[in-house]
N, C-alpha and C positions, 0 to 999 in steps of 0.2 A: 475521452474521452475524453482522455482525454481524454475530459472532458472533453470520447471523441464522444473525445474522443474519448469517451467512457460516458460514458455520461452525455452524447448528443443525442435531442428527441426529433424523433420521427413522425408523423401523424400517423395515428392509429388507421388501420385499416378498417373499414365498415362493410365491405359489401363480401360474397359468398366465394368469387371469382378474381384470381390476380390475370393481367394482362403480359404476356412477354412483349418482347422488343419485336417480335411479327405479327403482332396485333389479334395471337389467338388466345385463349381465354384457355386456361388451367385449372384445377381445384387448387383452392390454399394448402400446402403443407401443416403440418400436426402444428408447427411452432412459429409461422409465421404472424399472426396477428396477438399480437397482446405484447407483454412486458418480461425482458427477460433480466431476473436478476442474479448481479456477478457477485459471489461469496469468495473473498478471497483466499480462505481457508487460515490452520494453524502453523504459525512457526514450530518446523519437527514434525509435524504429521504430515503435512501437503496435500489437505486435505480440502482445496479447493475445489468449485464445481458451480455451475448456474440450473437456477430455478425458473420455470415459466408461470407466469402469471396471466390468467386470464380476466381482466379487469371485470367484464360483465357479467360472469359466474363467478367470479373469486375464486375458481378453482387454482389448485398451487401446485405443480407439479415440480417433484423435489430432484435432483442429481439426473438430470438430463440428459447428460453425457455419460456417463455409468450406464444409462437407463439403453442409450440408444448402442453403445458399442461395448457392452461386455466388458467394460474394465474402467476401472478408475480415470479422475483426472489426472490425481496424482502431480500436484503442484502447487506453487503458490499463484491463482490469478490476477493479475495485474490491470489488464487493460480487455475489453471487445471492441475487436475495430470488425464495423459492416462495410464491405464493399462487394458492390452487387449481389453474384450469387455464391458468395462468399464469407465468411463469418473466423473471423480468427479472434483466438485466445489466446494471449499473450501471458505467460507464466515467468517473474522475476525467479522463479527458483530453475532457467534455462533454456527453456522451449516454448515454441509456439507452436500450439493445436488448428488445424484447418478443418470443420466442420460447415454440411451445407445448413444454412442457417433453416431452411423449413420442415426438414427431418430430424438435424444435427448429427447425423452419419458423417466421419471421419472421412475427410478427402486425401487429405497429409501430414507434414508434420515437419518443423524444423527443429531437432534434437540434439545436435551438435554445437560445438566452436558460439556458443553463446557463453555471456557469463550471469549479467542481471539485466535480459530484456525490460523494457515499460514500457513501450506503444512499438506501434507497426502502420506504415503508409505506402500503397501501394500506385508506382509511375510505370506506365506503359506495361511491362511483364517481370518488372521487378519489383521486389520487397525488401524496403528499407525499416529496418530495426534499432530502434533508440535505444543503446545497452550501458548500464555503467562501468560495465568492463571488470575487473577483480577486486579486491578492497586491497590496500598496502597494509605497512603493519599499522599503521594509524587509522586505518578505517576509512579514510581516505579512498576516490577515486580519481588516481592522474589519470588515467587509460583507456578513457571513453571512446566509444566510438557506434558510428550507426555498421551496424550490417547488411551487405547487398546480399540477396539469391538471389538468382535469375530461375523464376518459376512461380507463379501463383499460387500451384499447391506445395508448395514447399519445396526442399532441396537441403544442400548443401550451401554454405556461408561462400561466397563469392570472392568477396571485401571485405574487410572493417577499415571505415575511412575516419580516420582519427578527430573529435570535437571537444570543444569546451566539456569539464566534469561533468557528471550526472543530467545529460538530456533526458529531454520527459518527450512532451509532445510530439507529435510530424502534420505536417501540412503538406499536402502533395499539390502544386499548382502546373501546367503543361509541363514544364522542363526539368521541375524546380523541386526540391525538399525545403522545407523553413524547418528548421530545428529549434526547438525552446533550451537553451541550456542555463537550466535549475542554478547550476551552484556558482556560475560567474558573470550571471547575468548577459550573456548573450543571445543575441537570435544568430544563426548560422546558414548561410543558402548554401545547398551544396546542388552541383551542376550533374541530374541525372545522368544522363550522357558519359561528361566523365567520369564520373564517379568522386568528384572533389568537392573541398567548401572553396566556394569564388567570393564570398562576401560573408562579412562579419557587423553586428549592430552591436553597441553597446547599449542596454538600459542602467536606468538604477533602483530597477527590482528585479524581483527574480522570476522568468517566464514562466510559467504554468501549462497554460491552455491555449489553443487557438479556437477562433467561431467566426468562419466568413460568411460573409453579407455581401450584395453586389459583388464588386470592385474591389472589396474594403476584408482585410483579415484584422479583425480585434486578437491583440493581445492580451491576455489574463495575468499580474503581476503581482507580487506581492514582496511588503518588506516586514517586520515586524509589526506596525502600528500602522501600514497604511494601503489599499486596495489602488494600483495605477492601469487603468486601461490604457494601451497604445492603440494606434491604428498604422498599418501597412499599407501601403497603395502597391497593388498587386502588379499592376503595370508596369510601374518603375523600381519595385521593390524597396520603396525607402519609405523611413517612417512619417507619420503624419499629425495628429492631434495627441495630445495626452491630457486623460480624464484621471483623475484621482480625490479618494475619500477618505479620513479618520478610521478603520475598524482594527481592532486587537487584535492580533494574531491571527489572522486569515490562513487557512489552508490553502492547500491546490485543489479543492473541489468544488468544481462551481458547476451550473448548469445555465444554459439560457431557454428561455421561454418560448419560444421562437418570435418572439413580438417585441417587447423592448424594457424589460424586463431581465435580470441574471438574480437567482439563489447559490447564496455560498455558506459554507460549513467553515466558521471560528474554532479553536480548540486552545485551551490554555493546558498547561502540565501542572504536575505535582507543585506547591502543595492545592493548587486553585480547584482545579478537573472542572472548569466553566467550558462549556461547548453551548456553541448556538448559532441559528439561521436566520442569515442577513436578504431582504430582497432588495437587491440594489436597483435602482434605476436611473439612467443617463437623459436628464433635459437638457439640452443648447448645451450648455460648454459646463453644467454642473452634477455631477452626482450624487445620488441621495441617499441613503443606510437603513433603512428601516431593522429592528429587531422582531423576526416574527417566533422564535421560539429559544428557550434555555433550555440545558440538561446538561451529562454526561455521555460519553460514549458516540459523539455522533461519525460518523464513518464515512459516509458517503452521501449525494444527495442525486434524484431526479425530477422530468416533473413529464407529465403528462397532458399534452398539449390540446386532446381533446376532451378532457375532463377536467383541464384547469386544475391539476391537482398536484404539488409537492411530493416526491417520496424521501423521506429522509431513514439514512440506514444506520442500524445503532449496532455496535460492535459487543455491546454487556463487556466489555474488558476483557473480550475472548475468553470468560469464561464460560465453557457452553455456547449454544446457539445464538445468535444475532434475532433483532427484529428490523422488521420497516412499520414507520408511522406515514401514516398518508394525511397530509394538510392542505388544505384549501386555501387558497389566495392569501387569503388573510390571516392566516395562521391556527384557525381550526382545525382540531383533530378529528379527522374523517373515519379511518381505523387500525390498527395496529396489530400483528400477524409475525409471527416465528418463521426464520427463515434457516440458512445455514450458518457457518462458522465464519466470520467476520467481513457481513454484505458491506459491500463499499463501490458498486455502481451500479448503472440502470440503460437498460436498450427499448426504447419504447418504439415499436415502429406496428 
């Protein structure tokens, strides 16, 4: 979502009837229209699971996957990555779950030879998994690496092709993985095909997110005290402009508008617990910060591109259930609603 990659919005659907790729018309599935939100569950329990949200009823439909296959998630949720008729859920506590996204009945399942997955990007009929690999005695991750299957609906681990510490995001372009690596500031191409990194970037913050436009892949970045956009030319895969602004302690959770426009969730630690939602926006070569809301607890953020609306997910300090506040452009509180055990992204499509 990542901020797809977690966090990427879709336009809502409006009408009764989806269309396939042979141009015949279908009824919508139970869970294809509305908002689906990822709870990432308890450390210890594994108690994750996603909620459906119906935006125009407000109806809330709780533990969806429980609901549809007879058993728990039984995880920690990490990441929703949508592709096509596809919907994986990516668990750091080892697996990843393959459910169809308009029923969410279980297709497969990758269970094995992972250690701390966080996204999933899918090239041609394989599945690359951004994993941080084992912790050493220092908590440390040397031993990162993406994971190949060869299979859509899951399998067995193929590869681990060795990368920079703790990858977050994937970009899948024709040929190509972009790997965001968190902890030493790299981007990484690795050559689907082979299965190799053939090219390495250095930044000087730390990747996050990717969100491509045209031609063009935005990089999401951050250092302590400062938000840096790159940009990628997909083409030639080398970097291109860098946008960057003043904000405290940015997380890695952003969202973009689909328009021109990104919201991102700040968070300070003990003894401050200052959290708050920045609407960043990119004119000509400057970026701007706005502060639309303070608190504690904030977790995750989305936004809702035909209602113009903010979801931001507050985690109560995992004690107990999580909520979402829904905010409007400008930082009104629309309404606010109990969700699961520590909501931290959103699939709006």
């Amino acid at each position: 979502m990542n901020l797809k990659q977690l966090l990427w919005a879709f336009a809502l659907i409006s009408v009764s009837f989806a269309c396939s790729d042979s141009g015949d018309e279908k009824p919508l599935g139970k869970y294809d229209n509305g908002i689906l939100i990822m709870n990432e569950g308890n450390f210890g329990t594994n108690d994750g699971e996603v909620f459906h949200l119906n935006p125009n009823t407000q109806e809330l439909l709780p533990n969806i996957f429980e609901a549809e296959n007879s058993r728990p998630f039984a995880g920690l949720i990490q990441d929703m990555v949508l592709e096509d008729d596809r919907l994986y859920l990516v668990a750091n506590t080892g697996k990843v779950e393959i459910v169809n996204p308009a029923d969410f009945k279980s297709r497969g399942a990758i269970t094995a030879e992972l250690d701390i997955p966080r996204s999933l990007a899918v090239n041609g009929n394989k599945l690359f998994i951004s994993d941080y690999g084992p912790y050493d005695e220092t908590y440390a991750n040397p031993d990162s690496y993406i994971a190949v299957v060869n299979g859509l609906d899951g399998g067995v681990v193929s590869k681990k092709i060795a990368v920079s510490s703790r990858p977050e995001d994937l970009f899948s372009y024709q040929n190509y993985i972009i790997v965001a690596g968190t902890n030493e500031n790299k981007i990484e191409i690795i050559d689907a095909t082979q299965e190799a990194v053939i090219s390495t970037l250095d930044l000087d913050a730390s990747p996050r997110q990717f969100h491509a436009e045209g031609g063009t892949l935005w990089i999401y970045a951050v250092t302590p005290d400062e938000v840096i956009f790159y940009t990628l030319n997909l083409s030639s895969l080398t970097l291109g402009n860098t946008y960057s602004v003043p904000v405290t302690k940015p997380t890695g959770r952003i969202v973009f508008d689909g328009d021109d426009k990104m919201y991102i969730v700040t968070s300070s630690d003990w003894p401050e617990y200052n959290d708050a939602i920045f609407e960043l926006e990119i004119e000509g070569s400057t970026v701007t910060a706005t502060e639309l809301m303070t608190g504690t607890g904030f977790y995750g953020i989305g936004f809702d591109d035909e209602r113009d609306q903010i979801y931001v997910a507050n985690s109560n300090g995992f004690q107990g259930n999580g909520t979402v506040t829904v905010l409007s452009e400008t930082g009104s509180v629309v309404r606010t609603f109990e969700v699961g055990r520590g909501p931290s992204g959103f699939l709006v499509y």
